[in-house]
C-alpha angles and dihedrals in degrees: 000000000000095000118186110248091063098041111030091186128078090204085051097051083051108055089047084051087061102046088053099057090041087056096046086050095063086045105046101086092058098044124070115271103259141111106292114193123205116207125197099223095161131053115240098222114230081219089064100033102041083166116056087197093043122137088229089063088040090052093046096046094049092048104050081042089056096045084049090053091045086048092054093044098058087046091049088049100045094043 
């Protein structure tokens, strides 16, 4: 979930959709089949991100989702 008040944009929202899915894609394989749910908690600051279709917003989003599927996949193995 991409809500508002995190991400203005709509482009913006977008683009973190899609990196989203691009990132869930190279981890489904390794996590249980069920429904996974991806919550905005931060808001991605139009300062820092001038371009909401930057590759340093790109970059940004894909790392800290990474870090959030490795994260899930350490707790899945050791539950």
């Amino acid at each position: 979930m991409v809500p508002k008040r995190w991400a203005r944009r709509a482009v913006t929202r977008n683009a973190i959709k899609r990196q989203i899915y691009n990132v869930s894609e190279r981890f489904g394989d390794r996590l249980p089949e069920a429904a996974h749910v991806v919550r905005l908690r931060t808001t991605f600051d139009r300062k820092q991100f001038i371009s909401a279709t930057s590759d340093h917003l790109k970059l940004a989003v894909r790392l800290e989702l990474e870090q959030l599927f490795e994260r899930a996949l350490r707790t899945e193995v050791h539950a």
